[in-house]
N, C-alpha and C positions, 0 to 999 in steps of 0.2 A: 622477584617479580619485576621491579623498575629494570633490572639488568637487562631480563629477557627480552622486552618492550626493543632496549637502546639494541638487542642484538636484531631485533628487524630492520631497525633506520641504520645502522653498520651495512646491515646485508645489500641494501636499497641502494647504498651510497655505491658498493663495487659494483653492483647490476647496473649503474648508471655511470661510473667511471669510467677510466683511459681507455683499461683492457678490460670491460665488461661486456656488457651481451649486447648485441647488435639491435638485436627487438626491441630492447629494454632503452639502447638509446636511443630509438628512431620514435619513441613516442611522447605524444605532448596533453597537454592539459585535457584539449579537447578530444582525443583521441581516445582517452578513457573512458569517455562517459558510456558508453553500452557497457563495457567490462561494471563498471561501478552500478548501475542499472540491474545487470545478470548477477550479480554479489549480491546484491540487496536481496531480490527474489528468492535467493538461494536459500538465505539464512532464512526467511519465512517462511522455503518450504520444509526445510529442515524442523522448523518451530511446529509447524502443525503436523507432523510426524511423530510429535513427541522422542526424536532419535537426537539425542545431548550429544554423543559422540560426532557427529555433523553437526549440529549447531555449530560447538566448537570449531571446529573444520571452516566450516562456513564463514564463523566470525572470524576466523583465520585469515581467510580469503577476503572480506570485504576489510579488516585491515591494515591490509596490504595495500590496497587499492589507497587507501586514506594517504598512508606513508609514502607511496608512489606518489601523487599530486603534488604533495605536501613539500618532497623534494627537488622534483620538476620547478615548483616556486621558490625552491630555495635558489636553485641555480639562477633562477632571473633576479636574485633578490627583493620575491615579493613576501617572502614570509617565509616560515620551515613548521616542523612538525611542535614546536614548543609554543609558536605564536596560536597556533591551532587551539593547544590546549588552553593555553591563557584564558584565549575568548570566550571558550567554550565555559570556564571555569567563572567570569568574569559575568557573562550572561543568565549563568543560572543562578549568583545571587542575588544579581538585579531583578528578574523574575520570580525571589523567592524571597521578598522581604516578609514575610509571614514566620518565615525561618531566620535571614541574617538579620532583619530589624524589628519595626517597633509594631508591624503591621497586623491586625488580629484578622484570621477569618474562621469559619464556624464549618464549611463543606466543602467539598472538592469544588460544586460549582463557583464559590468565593474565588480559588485557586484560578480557576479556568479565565473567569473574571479580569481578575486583577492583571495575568498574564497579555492577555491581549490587549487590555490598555496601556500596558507598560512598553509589548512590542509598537504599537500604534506611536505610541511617544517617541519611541526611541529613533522611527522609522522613518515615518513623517505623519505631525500630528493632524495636518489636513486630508489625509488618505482614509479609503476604508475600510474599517477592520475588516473586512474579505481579501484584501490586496496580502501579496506576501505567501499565497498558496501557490505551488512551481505548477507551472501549466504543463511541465510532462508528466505529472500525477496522470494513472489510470482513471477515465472518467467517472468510475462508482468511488473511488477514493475521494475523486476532487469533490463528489457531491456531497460525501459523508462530512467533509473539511468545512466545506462552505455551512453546509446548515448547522454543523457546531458550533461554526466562529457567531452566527446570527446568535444561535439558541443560548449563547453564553450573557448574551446580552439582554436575554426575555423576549426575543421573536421566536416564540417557539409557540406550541400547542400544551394543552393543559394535562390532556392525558393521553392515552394509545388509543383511547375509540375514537377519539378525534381525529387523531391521524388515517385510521381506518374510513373513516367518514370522506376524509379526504381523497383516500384511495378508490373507494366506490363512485366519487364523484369523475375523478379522472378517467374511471374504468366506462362511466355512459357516456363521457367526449371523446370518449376511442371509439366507442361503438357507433357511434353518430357518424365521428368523421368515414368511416367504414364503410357506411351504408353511405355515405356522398361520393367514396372512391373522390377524396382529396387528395392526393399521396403529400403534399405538404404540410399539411392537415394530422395528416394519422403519426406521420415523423412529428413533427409539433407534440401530438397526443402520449405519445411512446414516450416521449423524452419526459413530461408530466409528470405522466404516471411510474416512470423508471425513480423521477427524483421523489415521489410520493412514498415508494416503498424505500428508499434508500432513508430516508426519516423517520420511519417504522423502524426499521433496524436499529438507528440512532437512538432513535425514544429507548427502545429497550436496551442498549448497551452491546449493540451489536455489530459489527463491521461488515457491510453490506458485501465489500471487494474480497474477503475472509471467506465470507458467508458462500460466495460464488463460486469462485475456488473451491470452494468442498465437494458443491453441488458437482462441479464441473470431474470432478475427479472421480466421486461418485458414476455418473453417469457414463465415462470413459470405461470403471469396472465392469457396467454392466454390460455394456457393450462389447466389452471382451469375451465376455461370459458367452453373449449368442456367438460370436465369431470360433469360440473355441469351441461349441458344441458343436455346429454346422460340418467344424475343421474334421471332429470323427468320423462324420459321416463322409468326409472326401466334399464338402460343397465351400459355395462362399455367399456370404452375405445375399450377392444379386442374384443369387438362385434359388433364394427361400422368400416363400412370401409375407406377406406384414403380418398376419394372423402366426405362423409359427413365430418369428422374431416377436410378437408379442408374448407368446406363449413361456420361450426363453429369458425374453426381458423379467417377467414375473418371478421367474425361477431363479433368476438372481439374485430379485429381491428380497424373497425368502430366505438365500444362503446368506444375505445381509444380517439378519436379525440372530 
């Protein structure tokens, strides 16, 4: 297993020497981050496909990327693929003295707890636990992020009607600003009530960003579905009217179930 690992940073090492690949040495730190960005994605869509053989593949691909950076840094002598693990190794027992030391807790939320007090410390103890979330996070990520880091603290809501409450209430200061035609107003109202349901999800243990993604892929099939009927008949989308394309839409959603 450990061999396999050292034959990627081997590989990595000629991809980036004398007589290596030209692409390979024309690129830098910063130069990666969409590649590393598209890896990450990858492996999550892999995940919610339930298809292991990509996963694999994928975690392939985004370890590569790791190992790439890793020795980029090594050539400037900012660090190599061993310092990486260290930290990594070095952090999660700091964050897990419930396990390396003398620390008791009783439920995950203890866990979550302790963690973000410990990063806050470690970080800077005048900062706040919100800080520390990468601002190129997707926005229903970052939202789901932000109101954990609160919620771990007890700024949260007591139960899911509550949050629903919440929701209803955002939903008549949409409707308001609506009927005023504020457009700053309604953007203001949207964002609200987006963070409203993104807490809903959270309450229940659910990943708003995940959650979307589904919908989204979802709704791409259906969509296919009218496109591919139409397609029999020799038409396209802009030559059927809403009432057929709803008619289709439905019909998909039956071959759904």
């Amino acid at each position: 297993m450990e061999n396999k690992v050292k034959n990627v940073i081997k590989m990595m090492k000629r991809l980036r020497g004398k007589n290596g690949c030209p692409w390979d040495n024309e690129q830098t730190i910063a130069s990666l981050k969409p590649y590393i960005i598209e890896e990450a994605f990858e492996v999550v869509e892999a995940i919610e496909k339930k298809n292991y053989e990509k996963i694999k593949e994928e975690l392939g691909d985004l370890l590569l990327q790791i190992v790439f950076v890793s020795q980029i840094a090594s050539e400037k002598g900012l660090f190599d693929i061993n310092d990486v693990s260290d930290a990594i190794c070095q952090k999660m027992v700091r964050r897990h003295p419930h396990i390396f030391g003398t620390v008791k807790v009783s439920s995950a939320r203890d866990v979550t707890v302790n963690w973000n007090k410990i990063k806050v410390e470690e970080e800077n103890p005048s900062a706040s636990i919100l800080e520390g979330i990468p601002k190129t996070l997707p926005a229903l990520l970052k939202a789901h992020k932000v109101s954990y880091k609160a919620s771990a603290v007890g700024f949260d809501w007591n139960n899911h009607n509550e949050v629903m409450e919440k929701i209803k209430e955002e939903l008549n200061e949409l409707n308001e600003a609506i009927n005023d035609n504020e457009k700053s107003k309604i953007e203001e109202e949207i964002g609200d009530l987006l963070f409203s349901v993104v807490n809903l999800a959270r309450f229940k243990g659910i990943n708003s960003e995940i959650a979307l993604r589904k919908t989204i892929s979802k709704f791409k099939k259906r969509f296919k579905h009218i496109e591919d009927e139409l397609a029999k008949a020799n038409r396209k989308t802009w030559d059927a009217t809403l009432d057929e394309m709803e008619n289709l839409w439905n019909e998909a959603k039956t071959l759904d179930k």
